[in-house]
N, C-alpha and C positions, 0 to 999 in steps of 0.2 A: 428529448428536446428541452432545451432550458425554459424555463417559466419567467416571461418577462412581463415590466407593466403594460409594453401592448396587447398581449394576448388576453389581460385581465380587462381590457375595455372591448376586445372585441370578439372574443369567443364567449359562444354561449352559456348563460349560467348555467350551474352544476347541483348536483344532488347533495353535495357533502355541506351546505352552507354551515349548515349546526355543529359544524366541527369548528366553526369558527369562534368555539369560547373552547376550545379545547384545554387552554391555558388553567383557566379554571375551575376545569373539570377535572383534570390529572393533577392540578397542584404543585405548589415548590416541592415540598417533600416526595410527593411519586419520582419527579423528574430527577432529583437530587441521589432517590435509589436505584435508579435503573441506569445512572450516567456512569457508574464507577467503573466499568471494565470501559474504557476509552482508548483505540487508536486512530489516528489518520494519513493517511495517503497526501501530499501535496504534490501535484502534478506541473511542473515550469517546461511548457513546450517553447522551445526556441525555432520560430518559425521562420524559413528563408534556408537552413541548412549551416549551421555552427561549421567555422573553419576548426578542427577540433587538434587540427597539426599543429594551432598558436595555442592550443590549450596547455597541453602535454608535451615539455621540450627535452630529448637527453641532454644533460649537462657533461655529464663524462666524455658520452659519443660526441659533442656539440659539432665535431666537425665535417659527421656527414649530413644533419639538420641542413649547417651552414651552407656547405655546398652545392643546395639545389635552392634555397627558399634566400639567401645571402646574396648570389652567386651570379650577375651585379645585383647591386642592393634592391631589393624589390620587400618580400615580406618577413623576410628574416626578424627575428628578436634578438637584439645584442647578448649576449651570454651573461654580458657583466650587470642585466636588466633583469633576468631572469629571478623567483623567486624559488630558490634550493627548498625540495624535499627530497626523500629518503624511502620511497616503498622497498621494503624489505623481498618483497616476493621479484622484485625488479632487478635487482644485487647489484644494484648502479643509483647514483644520485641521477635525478633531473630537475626542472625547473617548470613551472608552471606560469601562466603572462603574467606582467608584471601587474596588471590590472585587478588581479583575483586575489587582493591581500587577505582580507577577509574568507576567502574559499583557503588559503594556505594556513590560516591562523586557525582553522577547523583541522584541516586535516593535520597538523600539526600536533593539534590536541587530541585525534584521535575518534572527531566526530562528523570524520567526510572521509569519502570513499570516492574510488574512481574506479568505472567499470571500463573498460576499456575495450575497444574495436569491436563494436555492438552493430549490428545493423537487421535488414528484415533477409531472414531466411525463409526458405521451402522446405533445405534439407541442410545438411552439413556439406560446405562446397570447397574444396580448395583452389589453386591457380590451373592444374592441369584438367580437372573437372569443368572450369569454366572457358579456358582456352578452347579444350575440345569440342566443347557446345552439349558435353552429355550431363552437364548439371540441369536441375530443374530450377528454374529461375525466379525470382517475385516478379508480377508484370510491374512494365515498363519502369526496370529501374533507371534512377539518377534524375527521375521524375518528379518536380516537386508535388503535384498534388498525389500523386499515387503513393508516392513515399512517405508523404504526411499521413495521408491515411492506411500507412498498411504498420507505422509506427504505433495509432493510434486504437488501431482493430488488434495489432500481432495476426492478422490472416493477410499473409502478403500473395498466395495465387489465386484466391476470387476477390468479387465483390458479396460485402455484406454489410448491412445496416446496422450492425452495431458494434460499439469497443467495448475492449479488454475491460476500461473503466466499470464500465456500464453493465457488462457479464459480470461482474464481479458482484457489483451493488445487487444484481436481482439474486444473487445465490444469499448474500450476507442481511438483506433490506429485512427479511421476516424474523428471525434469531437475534437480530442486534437493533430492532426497532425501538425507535425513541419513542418514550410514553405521550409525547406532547403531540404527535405525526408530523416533528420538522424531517425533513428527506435526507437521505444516507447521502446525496447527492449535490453541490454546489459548483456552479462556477463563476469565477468573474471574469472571465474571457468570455463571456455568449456562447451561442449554442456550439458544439463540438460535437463531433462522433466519438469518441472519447468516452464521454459521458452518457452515452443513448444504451438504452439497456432494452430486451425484451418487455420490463415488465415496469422500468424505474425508470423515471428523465430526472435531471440535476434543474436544480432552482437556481436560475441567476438573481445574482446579487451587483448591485454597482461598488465600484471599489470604495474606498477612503478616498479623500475625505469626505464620500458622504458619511453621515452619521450612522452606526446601525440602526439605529431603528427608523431612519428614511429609507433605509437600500434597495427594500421593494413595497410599494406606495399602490391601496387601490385608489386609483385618482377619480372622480365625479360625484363625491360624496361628503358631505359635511366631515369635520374633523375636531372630535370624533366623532364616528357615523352611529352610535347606537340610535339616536332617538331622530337618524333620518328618517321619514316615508319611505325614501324613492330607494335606501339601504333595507329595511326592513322588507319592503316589496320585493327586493333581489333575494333575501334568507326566504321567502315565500316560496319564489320560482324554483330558487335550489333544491325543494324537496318535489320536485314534477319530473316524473320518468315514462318520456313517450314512450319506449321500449327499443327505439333506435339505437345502435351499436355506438354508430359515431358520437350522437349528440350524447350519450352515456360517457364516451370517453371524455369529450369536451368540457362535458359538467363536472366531471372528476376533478379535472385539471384547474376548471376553476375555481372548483371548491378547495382544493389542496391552496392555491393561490391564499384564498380569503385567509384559511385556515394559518398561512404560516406571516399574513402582512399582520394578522391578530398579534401573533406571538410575539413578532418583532418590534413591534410599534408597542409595547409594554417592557422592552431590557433595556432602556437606554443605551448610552454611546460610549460601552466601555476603556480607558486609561487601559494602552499595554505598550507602556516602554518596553526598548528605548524609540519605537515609532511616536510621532511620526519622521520619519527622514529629512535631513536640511542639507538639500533643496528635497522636495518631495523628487517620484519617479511612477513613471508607468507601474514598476513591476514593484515597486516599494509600496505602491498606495494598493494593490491584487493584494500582496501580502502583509499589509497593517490591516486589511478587511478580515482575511484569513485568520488574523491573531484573534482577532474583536471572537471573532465568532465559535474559538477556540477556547476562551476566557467564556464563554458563556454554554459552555457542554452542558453544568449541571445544571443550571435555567430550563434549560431544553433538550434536556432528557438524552443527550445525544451520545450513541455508543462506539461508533463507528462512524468515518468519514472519510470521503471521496473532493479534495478539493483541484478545482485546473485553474492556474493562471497561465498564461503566456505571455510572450516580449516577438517581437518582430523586427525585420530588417538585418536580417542575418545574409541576403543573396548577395555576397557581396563581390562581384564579377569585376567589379571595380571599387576602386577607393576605400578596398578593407584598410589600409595604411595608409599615413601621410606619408608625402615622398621626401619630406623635411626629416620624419623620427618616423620610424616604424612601432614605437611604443605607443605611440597616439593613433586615431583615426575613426572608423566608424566600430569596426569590431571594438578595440579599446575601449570606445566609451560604453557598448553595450555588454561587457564581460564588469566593467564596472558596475552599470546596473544591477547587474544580479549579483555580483560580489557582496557588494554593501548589505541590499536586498537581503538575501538568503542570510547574510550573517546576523543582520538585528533580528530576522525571523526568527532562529537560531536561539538570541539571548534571549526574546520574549519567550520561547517555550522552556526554555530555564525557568525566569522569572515567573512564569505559572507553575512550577511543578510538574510539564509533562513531556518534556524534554526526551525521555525513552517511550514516547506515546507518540511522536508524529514522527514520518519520514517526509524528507522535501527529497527529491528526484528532479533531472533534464531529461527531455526527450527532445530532438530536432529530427526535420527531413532527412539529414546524409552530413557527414562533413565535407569535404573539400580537397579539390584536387591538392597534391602534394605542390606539382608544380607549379608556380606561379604563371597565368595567363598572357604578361605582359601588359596589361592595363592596371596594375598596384591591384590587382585580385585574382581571385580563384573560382575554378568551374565545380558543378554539381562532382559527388564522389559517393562512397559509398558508406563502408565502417569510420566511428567516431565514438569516442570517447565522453562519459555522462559522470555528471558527480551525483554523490548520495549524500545526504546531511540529517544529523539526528543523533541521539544519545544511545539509541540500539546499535546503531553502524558500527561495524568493525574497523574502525575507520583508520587512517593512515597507510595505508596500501593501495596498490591497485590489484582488481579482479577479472576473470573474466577466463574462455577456453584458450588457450596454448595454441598459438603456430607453428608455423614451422620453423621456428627459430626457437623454440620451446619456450617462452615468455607470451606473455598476453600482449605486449606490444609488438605494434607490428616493424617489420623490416624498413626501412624507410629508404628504399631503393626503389626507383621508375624500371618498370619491366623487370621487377625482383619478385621474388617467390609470394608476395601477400598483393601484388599489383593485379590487375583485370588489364592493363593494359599490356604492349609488347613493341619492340621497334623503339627505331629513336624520337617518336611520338609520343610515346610514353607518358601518362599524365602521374602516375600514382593515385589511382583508386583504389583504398583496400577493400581487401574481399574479408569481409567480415567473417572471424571465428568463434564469436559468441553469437545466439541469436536473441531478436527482441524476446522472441516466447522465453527465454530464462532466465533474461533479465525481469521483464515483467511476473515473472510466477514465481522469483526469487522474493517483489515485493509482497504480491497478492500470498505468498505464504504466510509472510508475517502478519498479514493484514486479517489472517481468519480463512483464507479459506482452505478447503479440507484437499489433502492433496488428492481425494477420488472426485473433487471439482475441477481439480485443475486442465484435464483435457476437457472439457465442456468448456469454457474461456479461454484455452489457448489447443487448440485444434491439434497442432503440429507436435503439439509439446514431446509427445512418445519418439519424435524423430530426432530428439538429441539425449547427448548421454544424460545429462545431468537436469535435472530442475529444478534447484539451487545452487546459486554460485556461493553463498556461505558469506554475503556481503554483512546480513545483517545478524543480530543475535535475539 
């Protein structure tokens, strides 16, 4: 569960108060030697379900795209709109929206990747496995909340309380713990399953522009609180242990609180161009927070990191396009979002030096039916296409397991060999040939953890061939 400032006024104090000079008790220089092995995780859920067919266009094939998404003009992208790249493993050009200059100018350079027709598996399923009803299936797919969360768990046939995120943190949170006790864990999107671990929750942070050192504020306390009463009375209470379980948890949580608004409220509001963004953005201000706090590893001791932003209003059943230009509309402006977004993230982890220390990743619910609905949008779907970004990535290619057309892209035929659907109904849902469990353990590899952890965070993982696709290096 994320640590916000309502929890810090309303749960009960905690026993860790005294960790609240921890700053000064570990020191610049402790924190300065314990930060050098640094990497992180950036997590961009795209929530509502990415049309991922306007992601990823063939340019060569253009004219069986054309023929179903064109075919009268509905969501088609002009050909001559499209932004040309070249994955070698594809042995065809395509084109990416023309909104994703930035995501094109990466992969160009060789530091984005596109994993391709990703979705939540059980097992490895093909079109005749699932036609015939003998696959074993994730429940209730093309579901947005199930979907979202079997994206963000990788256990797509139960329910369970915690993500992949969040397993990952409790294996990594002991071995790669920061001298300071800031948390392996952040988000600025609020609380998520994502982030919830057996043993570790993620600290929420408000985005840019608040300041870092406002982002998480104990509020009813003189400022600063050392020489309050009614502050020092709280360091008193925090060291009382009725012996109760919960109220022990409780006090943890809000001594970890205390412990980390100390830290923050002493780094100031670090400069990481080229943020901040003009105009600013939802996902630009998640990821100028993300830089601040990236810029500030060796302040805070930090070895390892887990961050989640997300952007929303991806369902777009209607008015994915204007009916004027299909280059504009609602997706377009939100594929810009994260273009711009991810690409000054991008230069800022240049501009610090750690450019081969963070990976940015998408996750969404499902892309989207192939066909158009007839209202200028599209319905829930299944497999979709995710970019990787980062100086590790192997980037300029696409990845991911081989169909039946023996490329990782899928066939882009309604009731064709990668569709769930059949009949002149046909919507084109692909049936996904990579699963989340190897996308995700392709990153969590790189991220530290040991590949005899990796079925303990991703359950399924022994039911595909591979667990790593080889995205990253």
């Amino acid at each position: 569960m994320a640590l916000t400032r309502r929890q810090f006024l309303t749960r009960s104090f905690g026993a860790m108060g005294a960790a609240a000079l921890a700053f000064e008790r570990f020191g610049l220089t402790s924190a300065l030697a314990q930060s050098a092995d640094y990497k992180a995780l950036v997590c961009i859920f795209l929530f509502g379900g990415n049309d991922a067919n306007n992601i990823l266009i063939p340019y060569d094939d253009y004219a069986t795209y054309a023929a179903v998404r064109s075919t009268p003009a509905t969501l088609g992208i002009p050909q001559a709109s499209l932004l040309q790249i070249n994955p070698p493993s594809l042995g065809s050009q395509f084109g990416l929206h023309p909104s994703l200059v930035g995501l094109q100018q990466l992969f160009n350079s060789q530091n984005a990747a596109i994993v391709c027709n990703v979705g939540p598996l059980v097992e490895p399923t093909d079109r005749s496995a699932y036609v015939n009803g003998t696959a074993h299936l994730p429940l209730n797919l093309f579901s947005h909340a199930d979907q979202q969360g079997e994206w963000q768990t990788a256990v797509p046939n139960a329910f369970i309380s915690t993500g992949w995120g969040g397993r990952a943190a409790d294996k990594l949170a002991a071995p790669y713990a920061s001298g300071t006790g800031f948390p392996i864990q952040v988000t600025m999107a609020g609380t998520t399953i994502f982030n919830t671990g057996a043993q570790e929750s993620a600290l929420g942070l408000s985005p840019a522009p608040t300041p870092m050192n406002a982002s998480l504020r104990l509020d009813g306390f003189s400022n600063p609180p050392d020489g309050d009463p009614r502050y020092n009375a709280m360091l008193n209470l925090l060291q009382v242990d009725d012996g109760f379980t919960l109220v022990r948890a409780a006090s943890n949580i809000t001594g970890q609180g205390v412990q980390v608004t100390t830290l923050l409220a002493n780094v100031g509001d670090p400069a990481v161009p080229p943020f901040p963004l003009s105009p600013r953005t939802s996902l630009g201000n998640q990821l100028e927070q993300a830089a601040k706090l990236i810029s500030l590893r060796n302040v805070l001791g930090i070895k390892r990191q887990i961050i989640f932003c997300s952007l929303g209003g991806f369902d777009t059943h209607n008015g994915q396009v204007s009916t004027t230009d299909s280059t504009t509309g609602t997706q377009a402006s939100l594929l810009a979002q994260i273009s711009s977004a991810v690409k000054a993230f991008y230069d800022a982890t240049v501009a610090m030096g750690v450019a081969n220390q963070v990976v940015t990743f998408t996750l969404s619910d499902f892309s989207r039916t192939f066909v158009p609905n007839g209202n200028v949008g599209s319905d829930h779907a299944w497999g979709s296409h995710h970019f990787v970004v980062g100086g590790s990535v192997r980037g300029g290619d696409c990845y991911g397991i081989s169909g039946p057309n023996g490329t990782v892209f899928p066939t882009l035929a309604a009731a064709g060999p990668d569709d769930t659907d059949s009949g002149g109904n046909a919507r084109g849902r692909w049936i996904p040939t990579t699963a989340v469990d190897q996308y995700a353990a392709t990153l969590a590899s790189w991220f530290g953890v040991s590949s005899t952890d990796l079925p303990a965070i991703f359950p399924n993982i022994g039911k595909f061939g591979t667990a790593n696709l080889g995205f990253l290096s």
